[in-house]
N, C-alpha and C positions, 0 to 999 in steps of 0.2 A: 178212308177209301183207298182201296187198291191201284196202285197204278199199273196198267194194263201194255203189253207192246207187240207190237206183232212184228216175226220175222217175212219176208220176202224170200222163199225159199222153192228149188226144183225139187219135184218128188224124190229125190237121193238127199233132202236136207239139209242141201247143201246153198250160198247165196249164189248167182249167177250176174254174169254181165249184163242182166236185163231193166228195163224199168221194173218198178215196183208193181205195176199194173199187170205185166206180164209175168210175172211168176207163176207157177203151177197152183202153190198153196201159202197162206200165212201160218206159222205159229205163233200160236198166242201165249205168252207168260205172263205171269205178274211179280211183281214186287212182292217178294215177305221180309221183311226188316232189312238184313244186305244180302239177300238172295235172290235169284230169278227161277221161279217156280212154274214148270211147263203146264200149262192149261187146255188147250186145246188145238186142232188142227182143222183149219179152214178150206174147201178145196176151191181155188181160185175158179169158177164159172163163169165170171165176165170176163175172162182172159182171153177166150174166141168171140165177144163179142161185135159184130161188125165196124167196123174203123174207117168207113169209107170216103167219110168226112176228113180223114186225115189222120195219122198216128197222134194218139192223145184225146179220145172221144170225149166230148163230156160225159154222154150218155154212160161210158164205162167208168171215166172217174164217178160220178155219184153213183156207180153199182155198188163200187168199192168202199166208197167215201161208209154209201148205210150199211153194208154190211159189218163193217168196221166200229163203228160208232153203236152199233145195235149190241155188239160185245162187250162196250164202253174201254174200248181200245186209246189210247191217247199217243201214242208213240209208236211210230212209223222206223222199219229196221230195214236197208237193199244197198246193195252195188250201186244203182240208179235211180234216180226219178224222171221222169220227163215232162211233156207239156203241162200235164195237170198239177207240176208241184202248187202252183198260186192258188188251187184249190184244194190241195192236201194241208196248204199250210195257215189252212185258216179253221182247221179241225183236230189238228195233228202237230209232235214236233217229230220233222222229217231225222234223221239220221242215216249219214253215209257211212260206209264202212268199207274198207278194201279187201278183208280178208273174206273165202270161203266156207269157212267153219262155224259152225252155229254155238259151241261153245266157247272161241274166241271172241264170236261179239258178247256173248253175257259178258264174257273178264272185260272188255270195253265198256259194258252199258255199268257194269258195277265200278267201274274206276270212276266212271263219270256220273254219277247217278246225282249228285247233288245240283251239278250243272243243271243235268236235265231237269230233275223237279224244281229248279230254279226257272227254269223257262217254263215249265209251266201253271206256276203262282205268276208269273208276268205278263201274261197274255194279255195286248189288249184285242189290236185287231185282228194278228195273224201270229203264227209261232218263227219264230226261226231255227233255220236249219242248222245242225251241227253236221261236223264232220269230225270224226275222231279216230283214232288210230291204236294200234296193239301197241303199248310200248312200256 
């Protein structure tokens, strides 16, 4: 099985200072042996969805949560997450990242790649979050 990841990214493809919820669109790549292989491009549509219950809707995290998981997405790529990390991270391993550039995070996701499919052969009830850096 493929391990699948989606970026959190603004239509210039670029990551942004936003929640993961709010971004424009996800990219989706997968894992080919020590490569990240671009798959597809998702265009975030619960991103305007009403929030008036508060920043952090459920209603929009499980817009996100299925559409993601319908992909067989497992790994979560943004700047930020917000209210709904506790339910991102019981589907997903979240990853933070500082940089803007979508091919700096692959050279991060590929430095770290064992870690992460280490977390995720460990799951029991929830993933945890990494936070990894260009270095």
């Amino acid at each position: 099985m493929k391990t699948k990841v989606a970026f959190a990214v603004s239509n210039k493809n670029e990551f942004e200072s936003k929640h993961f919820g709010d971004a424009d669109k996800y990219l989706v790549y997968h894992w080919d042996d020590e490569k990240l292989i671009s798959e597809s491009e998702l265009i975030n549509h619960s991103k305007l969805m009403d929030e008036s219950e508060a920043h952090g809707s459920k209603l929009k995290g499980n817009s996100i949560i299925a559409m993601l998981k319908e992909q067989g997405v497992k790994v979560l790529v943004s700047k930020q997450f917000g209210r709904n990390i506790k339910m991102v991270n019981k589907h997903f391993i979240p990853i933070l990242i500082a940089t803007s550039s979508v091919e700096d995070a692959c050279s991060i996701l590929l430095k770290n790649q064992k870690a992460i499919e280490q977390g995720l052969q460990n799951n029991k009830d929830s993933y945890k979050a990494h936070n990894f850096r260009l270095a």
